[in-house]
Structures are given as structure tokens and as C-alpha cells.
N, C-alpha and C positions, 0 to 999 in steps of 0.2 A: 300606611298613610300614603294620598298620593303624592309625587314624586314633586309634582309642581309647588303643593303647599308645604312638602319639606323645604321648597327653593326657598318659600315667601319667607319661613320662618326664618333660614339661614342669613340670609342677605338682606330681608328689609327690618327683624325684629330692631337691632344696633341703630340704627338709622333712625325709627321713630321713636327708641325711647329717648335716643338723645333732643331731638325734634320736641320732645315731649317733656324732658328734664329744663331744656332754656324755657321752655315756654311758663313753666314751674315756677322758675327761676326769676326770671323775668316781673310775674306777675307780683311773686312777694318781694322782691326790692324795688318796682315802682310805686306802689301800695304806701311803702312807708314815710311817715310824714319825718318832717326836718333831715331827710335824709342827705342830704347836701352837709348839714351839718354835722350831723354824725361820722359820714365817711372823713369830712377835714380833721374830724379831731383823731379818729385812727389813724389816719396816712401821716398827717401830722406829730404823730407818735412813732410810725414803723421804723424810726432809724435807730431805735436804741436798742439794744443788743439784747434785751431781754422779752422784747417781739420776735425777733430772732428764735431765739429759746421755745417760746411757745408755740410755734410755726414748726420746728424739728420734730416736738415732742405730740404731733400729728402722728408722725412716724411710728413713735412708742406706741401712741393709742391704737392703731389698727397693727402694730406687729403683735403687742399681745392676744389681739383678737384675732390674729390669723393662728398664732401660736392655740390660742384655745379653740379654734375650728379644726387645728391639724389632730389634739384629740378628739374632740365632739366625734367626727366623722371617721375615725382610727379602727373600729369595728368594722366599715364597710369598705375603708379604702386608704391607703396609706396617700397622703398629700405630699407633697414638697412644701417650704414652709413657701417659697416664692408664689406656689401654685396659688396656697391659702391662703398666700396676702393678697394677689388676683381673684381670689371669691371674694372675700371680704369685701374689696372694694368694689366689685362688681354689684356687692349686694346694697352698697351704697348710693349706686346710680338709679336704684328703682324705691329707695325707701322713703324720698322724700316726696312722693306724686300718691302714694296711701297711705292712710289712719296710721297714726302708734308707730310707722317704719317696721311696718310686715311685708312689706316688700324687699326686706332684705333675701325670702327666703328664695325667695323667684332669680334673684341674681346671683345668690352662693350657688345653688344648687347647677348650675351652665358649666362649673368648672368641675364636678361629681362623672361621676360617669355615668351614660345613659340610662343604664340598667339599675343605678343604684339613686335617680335622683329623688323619687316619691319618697325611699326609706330613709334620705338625708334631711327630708322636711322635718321628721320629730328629733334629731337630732342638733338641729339648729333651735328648736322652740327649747330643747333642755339647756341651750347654753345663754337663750335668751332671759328662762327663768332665770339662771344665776344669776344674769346682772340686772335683774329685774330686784332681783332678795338682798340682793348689795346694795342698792339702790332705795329700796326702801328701809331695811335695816336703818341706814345711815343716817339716811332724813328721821326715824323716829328717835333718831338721837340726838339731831340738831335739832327738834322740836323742843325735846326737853330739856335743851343743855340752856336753847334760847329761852323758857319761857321760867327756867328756876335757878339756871346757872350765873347767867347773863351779869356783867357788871356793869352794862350800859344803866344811866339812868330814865332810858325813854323806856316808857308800858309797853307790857306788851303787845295789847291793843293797838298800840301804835307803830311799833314795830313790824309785824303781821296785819297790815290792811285791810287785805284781802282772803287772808283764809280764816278758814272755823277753825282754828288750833284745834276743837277736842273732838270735833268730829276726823278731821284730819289724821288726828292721833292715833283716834281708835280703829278708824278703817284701816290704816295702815300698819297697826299691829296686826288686827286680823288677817289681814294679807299676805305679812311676813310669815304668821305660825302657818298660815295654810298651802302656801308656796313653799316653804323649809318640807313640811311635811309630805305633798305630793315629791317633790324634787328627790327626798332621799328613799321615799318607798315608792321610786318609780317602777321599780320589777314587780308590787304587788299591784298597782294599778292597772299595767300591760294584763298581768294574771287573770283578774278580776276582770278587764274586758275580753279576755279570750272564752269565756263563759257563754257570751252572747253569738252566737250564732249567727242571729241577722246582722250584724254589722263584722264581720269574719273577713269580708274582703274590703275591711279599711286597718282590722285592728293587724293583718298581715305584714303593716306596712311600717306598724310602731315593733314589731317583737324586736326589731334590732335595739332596741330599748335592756332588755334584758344581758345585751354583752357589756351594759357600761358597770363598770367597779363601785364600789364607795369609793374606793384610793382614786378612781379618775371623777367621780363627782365631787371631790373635796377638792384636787386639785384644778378646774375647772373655776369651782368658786374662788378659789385663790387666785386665781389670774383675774378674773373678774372682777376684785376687792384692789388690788394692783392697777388696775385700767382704771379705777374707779378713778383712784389719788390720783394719778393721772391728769385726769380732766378735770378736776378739783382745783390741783394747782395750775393746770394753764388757767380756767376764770378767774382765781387770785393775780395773778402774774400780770394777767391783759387787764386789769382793771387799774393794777399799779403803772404798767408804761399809760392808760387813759387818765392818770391822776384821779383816782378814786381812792380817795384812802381812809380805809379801814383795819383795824388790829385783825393781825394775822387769825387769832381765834377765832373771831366773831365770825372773820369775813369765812372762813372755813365752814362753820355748824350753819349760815345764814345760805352758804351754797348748794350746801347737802339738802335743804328745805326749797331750795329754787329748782333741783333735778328732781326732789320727792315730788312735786308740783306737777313738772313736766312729766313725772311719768303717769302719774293716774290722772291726767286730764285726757281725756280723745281728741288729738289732734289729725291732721292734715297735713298735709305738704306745706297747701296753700295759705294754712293760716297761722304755720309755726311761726314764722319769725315774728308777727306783730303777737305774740301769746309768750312769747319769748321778752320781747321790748315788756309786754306790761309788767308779767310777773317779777323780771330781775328789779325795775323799778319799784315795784312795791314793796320788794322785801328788801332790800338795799337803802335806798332812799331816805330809810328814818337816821342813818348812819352816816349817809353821806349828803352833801345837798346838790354834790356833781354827776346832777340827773344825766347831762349829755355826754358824760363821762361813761358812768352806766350803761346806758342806752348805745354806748359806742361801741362798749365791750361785747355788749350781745351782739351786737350784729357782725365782732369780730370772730369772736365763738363760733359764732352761725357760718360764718363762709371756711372758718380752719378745719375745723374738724366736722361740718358736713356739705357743704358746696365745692370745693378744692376736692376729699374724696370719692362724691359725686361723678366730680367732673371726670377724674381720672379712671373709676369703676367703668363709666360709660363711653369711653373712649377702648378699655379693658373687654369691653364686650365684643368690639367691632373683627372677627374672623373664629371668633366661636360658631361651632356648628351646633345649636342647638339642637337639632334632630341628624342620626345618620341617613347618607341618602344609600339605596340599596339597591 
């Protein structure tokens, strides 16, 4: 490649994705309406110690994701875990400007080595299923825990506003079986496309597929299942410093149904936070009536654990040499 466009990439990529992450940024916290009020009741909250708490526990959530990238990637290349929390977060700074946060994979892969970044792509997509099958898993269990367990007296029609409970139910069982299924017969998959010929110089790129274990895809999922609780209980915790109070159970299985939500819906950068505002409100709401309490939390959610490691991923980027120059 030539020498000039290795420059461009080196020295300007850092610059406009940050350029491109406030401009992101920007747009979904002006967008949002009563946001004046919202931020007062957070800020308004942040001195108690248990905001604190869930502000640390940031930490936890991308250390064990680094911890789970330092194996994902362990077949191509032994990581530092320090390295891996700098991918991580790097992959942070590009996830929230496309769909779903697939651009996480464009930002891990800067800290890979040059030669091994294409075969780190399917690597990142297997540890993304994992918490993709935690994730649903979960929520098909707060679906049922809420819809037959539940000792609120509100329906649950009323409860769930906004979703089809049984079509919900069902897509995301099949989901689960089919996700569990590729996930642990990933070395027949790789197999089965090594068959095809015509496409031989893409499936080159997934064989490293083939050196992962069962023992490392179980413990993979297990870190994943770990992360989950995780972020489970920081939404529980920040809803309590926003005075949202709801029984610790409810508010649990009714969270698991808020991430199941967010994951099979197709979002954007641009339009998560206001899809974030509705959903939490909707499934919350029948429980509490401290909508801007809610609404506060999300938006606290929103900036801890992905605008704060955003910020810091894309600052993470600035003297990576994306390409060597030769």
C-alpha cells in the first residue's frame, strides 16, 4: 500500500473517529426530551456511595471482557490482560456510530497484530455469540419467571406494554437452541465450509476456529454469564440511588427482559439512547410510577458503561499504528 495512505490511516483514522464519536454523542443527548430533568435527578443522586459502586463496577465489566478476549484471541496471540482491556475499550469507541455495536470488531482487532487481525474477526464474533446466548438465555427466563411466576398483582399485559410476550418467547428460544448449537459445533461448521472452494479465501480466515477447546468455549460462556450479573446489578443499584423502587426479584427478571429487548432489536448509535429511554420505561413503569427516576437511570446506564468507555477507547486509539509503514 502506498506509503502516504499508510500516513492517512496512522495519524488521521484516531482523530475522525473521535470527531465522529462527540458528533454521535452529541446528537443522541440533545435529541432527548426533559433531559434537563433527567440529568438533575442523576447528579442529584451521584453523592451517595452506592453511585460510586456502580461507576467501579465499569471496571469489572470490561476487565472481564478483556479477561475473555485475552482467551478468544489466545490461539493467535498471547495478549497482556492490560493490552486486552485497551482492545476492549478501543472496540468501544467505534461501537456506538453502527447497528448492533459491530464495530466493536474494527477497534479490538488495532491492538492484534497486523498479520493476525482478519483471523481475530471470527474470534471476536465467537465471544460475541456467547454473550449474545447469556443474554437471551436470561431474558427467556425473566419472560417466564414474569409472565407465570410474578407475584405482582398487575397483568401481564400490563406489565409488558410493548412486547408480543409469545412471539418474543418463541423467537428467542429458537435463537438460544440455534446459537448454543452453532457456538459448540463450531469446528464442524469451519469443516463443512472448508468444502466449498468458491469461497476458500474467506473460510482461511475462520480455521483458527478449529484451535478453540470445549474447555475454552465453556469458560468463555462463563465469563460472559459473570459480566452479565454484572450489568444486571449496576441497572438494579442505579435505579435505587434514582429512587426507583422495585423488589429486588422482580427488578432482576424485568432487566433480563429490558437487555433481551435490546439485543434482538436493530439499533444504531444514533438511536439507542431514546430506544433505551422507551423500552426501560415500559417494562418498569407498571412497577414503579417514578418514570423520571427510570428514565434517569437509563441514561445513567447509557453514559457508565458505554459513553465513559467510548470516550476512553477513542482516546486508546490515538498512536496506534494501524498499518506498518515500510
Amino acid at each position: 500500500m502506498n506509503k502516504s495512505i499508510k500516513f492517512i490511516f496512522n495519524f488521521f483514522l484516531a482523530p475522525v473517529l473521535f470527531i465522529l464519536l462527540c458528533f454521535s454523542l452529541y446528537h443522541q443527548i440533545s435529541q432527548q426530551p426533559d433531559l434537563p430533568r433527567r440529568w438533575h435527578t442523576l447528579s442529584h443522586n451521584w453523592n451517595q456511595p452506592l453511585f460510586y459502586v456502580v461507576v467501579g463496577m465499569m471496571l469489572l465489566n470490561y476487565g472481564l471482557e478483556a479477561r475473555k478476549w485475552q482467551l478468544q484471541v489466545a490461539p493467535l496471540e498471547k495478549l497482556s490482560f492490560f493490552r486486552a482491556f485497551k482492545s476492549v475499550m478501543a472496540g468501544c469507541s467505534i461501537t456506538l456510530m453502527v447497528p448492533n455495536r459491530m464495530g466493536e470488531y474494527g477497534g479490538r482487532i488495532l491492538f492484534v497484530s497486523e498479520g493476525n487481525r482478519a483471523r481475530a474477526v471470527s474470534l471476536t464474533v465467537l465471544g460475541s455469540i456467547a454473550q449474545l446466548i447469556i443474554t437471551l438465555l436470561m431474558g427467556v427466563v425473566g419472560i417466564i419467571v414474569i409472565k407465570f411466576f410474578a407475584t405482582s398483582n398487575i397483568p401481564v399485559s400490563e406489565r409488558l406494554p410493548f412486547v408480543l410476550e409469545d412471539v418474543l418467547l418463541a423467537v428467542s428460544i429458537l435463537l438460544v437452541i440455534f446459537l448454543l448449537w452453532v457456538y459448540f459445533k463450531v469446528n464442524n461448521w469451519v469443516s463443512f465450509l472448508e468444502r466449498f472452494k468458491i469461497i476458500s479465501g474467506i473460510v482461511k480466515y475462520i480455521t483458527v476456529l478449529h484451535s478453540v477447546s470445549r474447555k475454552t468455549l465453556l469458560r468463555i460462556l462463563s465469563i460472559s454469564f459473570f459480566r452479565y450479573l454484572v450489568f444486571i446489578l449496576q441497572y438494579i443499584w442505579l435505579l435505587q440511588v434514582t429512587d426507583v423502587d422495585i423488589p429486588l426479584w422482580s427488578c432482576f427478571w424485568i432487566i433480563s427482559v429490558f437487555y433481551l429487548v435490546m439485543a434482538v432489536v436493530p439499533t444504531i448509535g444514533f438511536v439507542e439512547l431514546p430506544l433505551r429511554a422507551v423500552a426501560s420505561v415500559g417494562l418498569l413503569s407498571a412497577y414503579s410510577d417514578n418514570v423520571l427516576g427510570i428514565q434517569a437511570a437509563a441514561l445513567g446506564i447509557w453514559i457508565i458503561n458505554l459513553v465513559l468507555p467510548a470516550i476512553i477507547g477513542s482516546l486508546l486509539i490515538f498512536g496506534v499504528k494501524v498499518l506498518k509503514e515500510k
